[in-house]
C-alpha positions as CSV (number, residue, x, y, z in Angstrom):
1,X,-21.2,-11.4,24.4
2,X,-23.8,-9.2,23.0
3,X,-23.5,-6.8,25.8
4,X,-19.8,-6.6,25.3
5,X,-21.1,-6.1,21.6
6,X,-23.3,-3.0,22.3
7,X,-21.1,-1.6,25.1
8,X,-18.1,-1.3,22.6
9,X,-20.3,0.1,19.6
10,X,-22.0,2.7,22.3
11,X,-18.4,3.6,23.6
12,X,-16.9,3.8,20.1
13,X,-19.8,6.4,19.3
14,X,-19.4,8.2,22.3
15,X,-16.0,9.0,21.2
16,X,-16.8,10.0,17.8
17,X,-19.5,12.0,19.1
18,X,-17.0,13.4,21.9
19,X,-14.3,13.9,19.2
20,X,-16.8,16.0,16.2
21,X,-17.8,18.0,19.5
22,X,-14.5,19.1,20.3
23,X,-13.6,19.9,16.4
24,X,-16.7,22.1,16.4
25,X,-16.0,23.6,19.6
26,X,-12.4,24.6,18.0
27,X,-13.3,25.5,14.5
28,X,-16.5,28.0,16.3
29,X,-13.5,29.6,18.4
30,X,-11.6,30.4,15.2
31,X,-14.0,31.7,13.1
32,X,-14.8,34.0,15.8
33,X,-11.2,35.1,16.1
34,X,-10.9,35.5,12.7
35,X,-14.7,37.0,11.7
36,X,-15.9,39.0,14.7
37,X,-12.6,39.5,17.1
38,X,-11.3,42.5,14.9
39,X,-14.6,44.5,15.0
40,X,-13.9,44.2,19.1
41,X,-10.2,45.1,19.5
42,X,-9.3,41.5,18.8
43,X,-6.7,42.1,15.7
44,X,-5.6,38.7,13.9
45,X,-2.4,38.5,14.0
46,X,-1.6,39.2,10.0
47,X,1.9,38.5,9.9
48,X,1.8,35.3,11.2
49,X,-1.2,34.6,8.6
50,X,1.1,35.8,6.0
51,X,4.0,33.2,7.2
52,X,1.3,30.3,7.3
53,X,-0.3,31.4,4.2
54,X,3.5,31.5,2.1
55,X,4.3,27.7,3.6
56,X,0.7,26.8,3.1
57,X,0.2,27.5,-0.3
58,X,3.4,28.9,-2.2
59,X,5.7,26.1,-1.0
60,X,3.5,23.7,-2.0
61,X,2.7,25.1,-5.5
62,X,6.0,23.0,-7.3
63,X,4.8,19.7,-5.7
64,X,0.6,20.7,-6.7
65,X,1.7,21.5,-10.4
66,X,3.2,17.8,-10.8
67,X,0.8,15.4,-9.4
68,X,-2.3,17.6,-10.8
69,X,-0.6,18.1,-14.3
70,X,0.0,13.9,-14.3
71,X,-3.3,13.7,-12.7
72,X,-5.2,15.4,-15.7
73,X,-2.7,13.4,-18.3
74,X,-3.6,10.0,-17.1
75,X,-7.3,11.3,-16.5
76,X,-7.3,11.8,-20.6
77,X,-5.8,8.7,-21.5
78,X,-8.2,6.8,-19.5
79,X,-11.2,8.8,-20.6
80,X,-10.1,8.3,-24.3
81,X,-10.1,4.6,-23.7
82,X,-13.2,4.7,-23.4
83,X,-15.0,7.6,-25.7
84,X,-12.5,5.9,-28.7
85,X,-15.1,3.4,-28.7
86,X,-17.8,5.5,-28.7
87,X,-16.7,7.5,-31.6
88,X,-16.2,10.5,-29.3
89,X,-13.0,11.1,-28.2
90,X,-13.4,14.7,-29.1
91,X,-15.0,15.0,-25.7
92,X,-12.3,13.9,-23.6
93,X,-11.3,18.0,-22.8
94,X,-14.8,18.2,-21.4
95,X,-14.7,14.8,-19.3
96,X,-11.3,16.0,-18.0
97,X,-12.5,20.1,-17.5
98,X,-15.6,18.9,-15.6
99,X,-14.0,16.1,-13.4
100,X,-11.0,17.9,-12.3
101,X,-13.2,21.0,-11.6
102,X,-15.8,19.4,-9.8
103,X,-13.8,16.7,-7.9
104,X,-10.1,15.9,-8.3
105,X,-8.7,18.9,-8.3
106,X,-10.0,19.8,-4.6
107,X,-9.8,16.3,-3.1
108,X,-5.8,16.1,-4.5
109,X,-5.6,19.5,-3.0
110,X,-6.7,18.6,0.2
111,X,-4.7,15.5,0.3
112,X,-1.5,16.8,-0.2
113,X,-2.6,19.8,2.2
114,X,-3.0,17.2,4.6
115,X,0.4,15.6,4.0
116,X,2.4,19.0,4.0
117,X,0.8,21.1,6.4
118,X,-2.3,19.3,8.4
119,X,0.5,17.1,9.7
120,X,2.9,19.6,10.5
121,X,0.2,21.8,12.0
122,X,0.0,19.0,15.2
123,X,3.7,18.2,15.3
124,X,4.1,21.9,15.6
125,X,1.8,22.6,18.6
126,X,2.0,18.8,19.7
127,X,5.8,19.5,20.2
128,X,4.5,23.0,21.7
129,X,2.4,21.0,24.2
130,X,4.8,18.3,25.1
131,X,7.6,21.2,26.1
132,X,5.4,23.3,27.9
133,X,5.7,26.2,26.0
134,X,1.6,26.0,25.6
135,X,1.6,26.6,29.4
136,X,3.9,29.5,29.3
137,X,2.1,31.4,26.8
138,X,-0.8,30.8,29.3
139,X,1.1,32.2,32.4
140,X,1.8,35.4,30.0
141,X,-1.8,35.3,29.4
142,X,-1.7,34.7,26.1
143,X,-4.8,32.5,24.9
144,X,-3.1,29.4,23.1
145,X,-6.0,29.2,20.2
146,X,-5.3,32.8,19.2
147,X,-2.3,33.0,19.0
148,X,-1.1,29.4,17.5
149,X,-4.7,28.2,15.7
150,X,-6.3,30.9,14.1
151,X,-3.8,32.2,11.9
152,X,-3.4,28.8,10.8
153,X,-7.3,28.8,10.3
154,X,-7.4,32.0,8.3
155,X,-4.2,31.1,5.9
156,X,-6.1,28.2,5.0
157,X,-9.4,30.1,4.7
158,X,-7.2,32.5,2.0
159,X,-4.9,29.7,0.4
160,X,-7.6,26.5,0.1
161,X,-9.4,27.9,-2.8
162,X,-5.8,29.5,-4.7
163,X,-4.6,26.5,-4.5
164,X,-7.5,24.5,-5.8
165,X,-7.8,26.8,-8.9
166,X,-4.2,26.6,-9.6
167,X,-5.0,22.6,-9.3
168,X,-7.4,22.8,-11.7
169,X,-5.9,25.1,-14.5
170,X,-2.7,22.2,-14.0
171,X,-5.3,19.2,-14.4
172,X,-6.5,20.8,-17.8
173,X,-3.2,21.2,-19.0
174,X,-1.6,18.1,-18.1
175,X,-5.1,16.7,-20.3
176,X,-4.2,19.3,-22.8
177,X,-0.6,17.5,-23.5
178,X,-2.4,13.9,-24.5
179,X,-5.3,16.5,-26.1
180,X,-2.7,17.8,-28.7
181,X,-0.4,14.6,-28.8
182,X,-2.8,11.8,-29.2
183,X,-6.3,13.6,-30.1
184,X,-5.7,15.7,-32.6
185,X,-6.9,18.8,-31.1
186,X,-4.7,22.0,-31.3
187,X,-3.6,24.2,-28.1
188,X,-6.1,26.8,-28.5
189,X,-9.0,24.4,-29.4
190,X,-8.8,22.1,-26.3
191,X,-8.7,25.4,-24.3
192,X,-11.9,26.8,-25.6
193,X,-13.5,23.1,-25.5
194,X,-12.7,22.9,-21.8
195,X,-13.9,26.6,-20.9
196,X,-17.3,25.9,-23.3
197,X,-17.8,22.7,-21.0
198,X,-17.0,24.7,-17.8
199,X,-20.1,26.3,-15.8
200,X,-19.7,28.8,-13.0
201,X,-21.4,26.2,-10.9
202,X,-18.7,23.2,-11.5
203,X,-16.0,25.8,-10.1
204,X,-17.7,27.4,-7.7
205,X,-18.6,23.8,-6.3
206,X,-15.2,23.2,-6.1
207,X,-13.9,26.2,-4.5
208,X,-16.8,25.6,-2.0
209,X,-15.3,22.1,-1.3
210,X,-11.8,23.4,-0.3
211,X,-12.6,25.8,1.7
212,X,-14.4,23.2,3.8
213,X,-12.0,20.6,3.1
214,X,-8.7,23.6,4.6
215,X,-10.9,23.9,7.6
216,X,-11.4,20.4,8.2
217,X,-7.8,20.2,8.3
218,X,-6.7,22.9,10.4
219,X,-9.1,21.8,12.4
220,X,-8.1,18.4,13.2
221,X,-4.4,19.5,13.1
222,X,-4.3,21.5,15.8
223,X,-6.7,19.8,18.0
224,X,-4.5,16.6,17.9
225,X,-1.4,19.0,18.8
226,X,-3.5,20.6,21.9
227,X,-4.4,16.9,22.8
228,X,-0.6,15.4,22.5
229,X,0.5,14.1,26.3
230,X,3.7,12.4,26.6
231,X,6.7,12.4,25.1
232,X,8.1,12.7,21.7
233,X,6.4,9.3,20.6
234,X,3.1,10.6,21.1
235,X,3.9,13.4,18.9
236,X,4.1,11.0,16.2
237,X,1.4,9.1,17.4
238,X,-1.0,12.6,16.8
239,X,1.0,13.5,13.8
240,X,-0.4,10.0,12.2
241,X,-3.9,10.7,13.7
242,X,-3.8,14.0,12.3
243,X,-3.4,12.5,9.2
244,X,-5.7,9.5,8.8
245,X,-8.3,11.2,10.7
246,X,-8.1,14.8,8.2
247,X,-8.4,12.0,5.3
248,X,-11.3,10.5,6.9
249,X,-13.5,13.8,7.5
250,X,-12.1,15.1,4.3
251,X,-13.8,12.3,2.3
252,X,-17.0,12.3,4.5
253,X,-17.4,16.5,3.9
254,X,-16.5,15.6,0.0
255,X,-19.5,12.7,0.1
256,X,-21.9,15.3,2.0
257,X,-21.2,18.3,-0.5
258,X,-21.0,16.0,-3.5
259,X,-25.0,15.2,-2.6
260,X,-26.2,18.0,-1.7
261,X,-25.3,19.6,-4.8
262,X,-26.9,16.4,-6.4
263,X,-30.1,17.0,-4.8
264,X,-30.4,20.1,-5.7
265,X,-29.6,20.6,-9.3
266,X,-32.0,17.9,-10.6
């Protein structure tokens, strides 16, 4: 019983092991596509950034601007719950300001990254896989990675941290509407409350986070397309892996940044 025990953990760590290897392996590839291929006669292929980058990020602004504007309203109404208490519910535009910069506004980001484009990122090349057209662009000697992943890799790169500042100015706004409803504050003063609470460290923190968490994502995207075998149920199968498993690293990169920029600004 106990040897069944310690074979399964050993064999369930193997994999993860296995797995973090092979997101490595693929994320190394594309940087060095994107970074140090054009400098020898490796061009990225900038249209196709361009197309990723517009269904990336543009296409996703309307659907960004809603959840992080009610994100950053219910933020302030919960946030004024408390500091009424406390006699200080003129600090709810800096407890908003400071926690959507800092945290919510990447994290939501990331999450509904995942949901538009991580999954459609390995339904794309899983489809790709399952039809063969990965082996054709093969025969035609055309490397699968360059030519499918790292334009993903580098629209993300580009659109991660646009996104996440156009999260966070719709956060402060959406607290802005209880702000000038239900806290007396005026337009212009819960703007200037905000930026006074706002350092260049909380944002660039942030901005740090997405780009990490859009790598992440394109990462585990399109390796679960290039793993798909099978038919069209296993495309959904690594479409729903692509997406518990990019939630998964997502939080775990979140928890490792998070304290290392805890440890060292004591």
């Amino acid at each position: 019983m106990i040897t069944d025990l310690l074979a399964q953990i050993g064999r369930t760590v193997t994999n993860c092991l296995a797995y973090l290897g092979a997101l490595t392996h693929l994320i190394a590839r594309s940087a060095y596509c994107v970074f140090i291929g054009p400098f020898q006669k490796k061009p990225v292929r900038w249209r196709r950034v361009v197309s990723q980058a517009a269904e990336v990020g543009v296409r996703a602004l309307p659907i960004l601007s809603l959840i992080t504007f009610f994100i950053g309203l219910i933020l302030a109404l919960q946030f004024a719950y408390e500091l009424r208490k406390l006699g200080a519910l003129s600090q709810v535009a800096t407890a908003v300001a400071v926690t959507v910069t800092r945290e919510l506004g990447p994290l939501i980001t990331a999450i509904l990254v995942i949901g538009r484009s991580g999954s459609a990122f390995a339904a794309e090349i899983g489809t790709m896989r399952v039809t063969e057209e990965i082996d054709a662009l093969e025969v035609m000697a055309i490397e699968p990675v360059e030519f499918m992943v790292v334009p993903k890799f580098a629209a993300m790169i580009i659109m991660m941290p646009c996104l996440t500042l156009w999260a966070n100015a719709m956060g402060i706004v959406g607290g802005g509407l209880f702000g000038v409803t239900g806290a007396g504050f005026t337009w212009g003063r819960y703007m200037n409350s905000s930026l006074d609470a706002l350092l260049m460290h909380d944002i660039t923190t942030g901005l740090l986070k997405s780009v990490m968490f859009g790598i992440t994502i394109t990462a585990v995207g399109c390796y679960e397309g290039l793993s798909t075998r099978g038919g069209a149920e296993e495309i959904g199968r690594s479409t729903t892996r692509a997406v518990v498993m990019s939630i998964f690293l997502v939080i775990l990169v979140d928890l490792v940044f998070t304290a290392v920029f805890f440890a060292t600004n004591q």
